[in-house]
C-alpha positions as CSV (number, residue, x, y, z in Angstrom):
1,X,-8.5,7.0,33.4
2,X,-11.2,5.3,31.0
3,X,-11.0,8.2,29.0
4,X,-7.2,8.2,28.3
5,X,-7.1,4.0,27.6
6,X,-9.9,4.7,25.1
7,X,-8.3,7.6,23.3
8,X,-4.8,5.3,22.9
9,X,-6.7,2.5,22.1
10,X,-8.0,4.7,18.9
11,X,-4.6,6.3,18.2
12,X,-3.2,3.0,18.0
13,X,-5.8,1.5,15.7
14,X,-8.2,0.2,17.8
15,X,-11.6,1.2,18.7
16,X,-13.3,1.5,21.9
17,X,-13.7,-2.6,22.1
18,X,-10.2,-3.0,21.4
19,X,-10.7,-4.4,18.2
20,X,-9.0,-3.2,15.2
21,X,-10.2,-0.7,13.5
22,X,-9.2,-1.4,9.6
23,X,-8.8,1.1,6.7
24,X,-8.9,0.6,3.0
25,X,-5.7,1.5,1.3
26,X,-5.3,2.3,-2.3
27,X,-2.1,0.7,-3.8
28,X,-0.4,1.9,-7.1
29,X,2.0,0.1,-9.0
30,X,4.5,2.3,-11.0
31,X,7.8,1.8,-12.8
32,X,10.4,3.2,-11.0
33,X,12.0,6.3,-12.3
34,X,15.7,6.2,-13.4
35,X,18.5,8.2,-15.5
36,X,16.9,7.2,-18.8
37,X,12.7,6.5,-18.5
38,X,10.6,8.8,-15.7
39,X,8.0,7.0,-13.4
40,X,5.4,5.4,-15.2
41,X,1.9,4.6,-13.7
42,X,2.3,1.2,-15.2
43,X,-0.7,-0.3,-17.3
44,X,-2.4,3.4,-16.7
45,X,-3.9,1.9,-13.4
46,X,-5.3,-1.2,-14.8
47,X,-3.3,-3.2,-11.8
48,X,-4.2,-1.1,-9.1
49,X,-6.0,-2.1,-6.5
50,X,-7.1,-2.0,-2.8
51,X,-6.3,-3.9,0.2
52,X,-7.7,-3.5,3.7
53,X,-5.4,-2.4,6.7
54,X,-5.0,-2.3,10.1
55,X,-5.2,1.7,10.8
56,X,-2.2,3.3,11.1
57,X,-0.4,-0.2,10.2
58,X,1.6,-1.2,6.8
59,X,0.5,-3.2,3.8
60,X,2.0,-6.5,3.9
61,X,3.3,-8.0,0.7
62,X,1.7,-11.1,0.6
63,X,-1.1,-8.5,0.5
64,X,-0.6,-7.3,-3.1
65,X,-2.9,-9.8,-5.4
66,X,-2.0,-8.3,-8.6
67,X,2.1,-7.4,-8.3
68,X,2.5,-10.6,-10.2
69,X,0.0,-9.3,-13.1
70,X,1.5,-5.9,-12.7
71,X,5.3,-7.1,-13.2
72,X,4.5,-9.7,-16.1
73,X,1.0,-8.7,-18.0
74,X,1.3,-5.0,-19.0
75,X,3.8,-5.8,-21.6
76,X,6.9,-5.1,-20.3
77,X,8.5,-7.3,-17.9
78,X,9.0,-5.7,-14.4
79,X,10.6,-6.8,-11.2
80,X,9.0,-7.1,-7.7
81,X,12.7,-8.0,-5.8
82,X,12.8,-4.4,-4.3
83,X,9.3,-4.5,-2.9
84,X,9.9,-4.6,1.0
85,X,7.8,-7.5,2.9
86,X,6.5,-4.1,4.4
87,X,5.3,-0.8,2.8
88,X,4.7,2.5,4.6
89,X,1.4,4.0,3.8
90,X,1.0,7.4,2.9
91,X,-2.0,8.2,6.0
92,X,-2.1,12.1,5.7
93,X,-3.7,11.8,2.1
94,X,-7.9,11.8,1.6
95,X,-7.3,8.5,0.4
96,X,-4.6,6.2,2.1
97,X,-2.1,5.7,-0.6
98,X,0.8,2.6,-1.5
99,X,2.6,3.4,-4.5
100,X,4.9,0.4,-5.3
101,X,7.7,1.1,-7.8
102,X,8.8,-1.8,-10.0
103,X,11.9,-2.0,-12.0
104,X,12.9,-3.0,-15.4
């Protein structure tokens, strides 16, 4: 029975003390693709960056330090009003990918 809570406990993001076990997620900030322009990995990368998360979890919004430099500092003026308060991560890659898409 010990054996079964543990392996759920790591499934579900937690370790064998219950605590959570967290995972560095890379996030990318591109402008999104439309009839007239193609995605754009804005700034070449320069706002990119990485946040920690729960396992398994989401990246949070308030989570993304440099959406505001990536919508107003690259030189074009992009809009964060379609990022969702929560964003799926993209777990099955080698490196736990976010790739937010801004519009003009």
């Amino acid at each position: 029975m010990a054996l079964t809570v543990a392996a759920a406990g790591v499934l579900s993001g937690c370790n064998s003390s219950k605590n959570p076990v967290m995972a560095d997620v890379k996030v990318e900030y591109w402008r999104e693709k439309n009839n007239w322009l193609q995605d754009l990995h804005i700034g070449n990368g320069a706002y990119d960056e990485t946040v920690s998360v729960v396992k398994g979890g989401k990246v949070k919004k308030e989570q993304l330090t440099k959406l505001g430099d990536a919508c107003s500092k690259s030189g074009t003026t992009y809009y964060a009003n379609k990022v969702p308060d929560e964003i799926e991560v993209e777990w099955e890659t080698k490196t736990p990918t976010v790739k937010i898409y801004l519009h003009m």
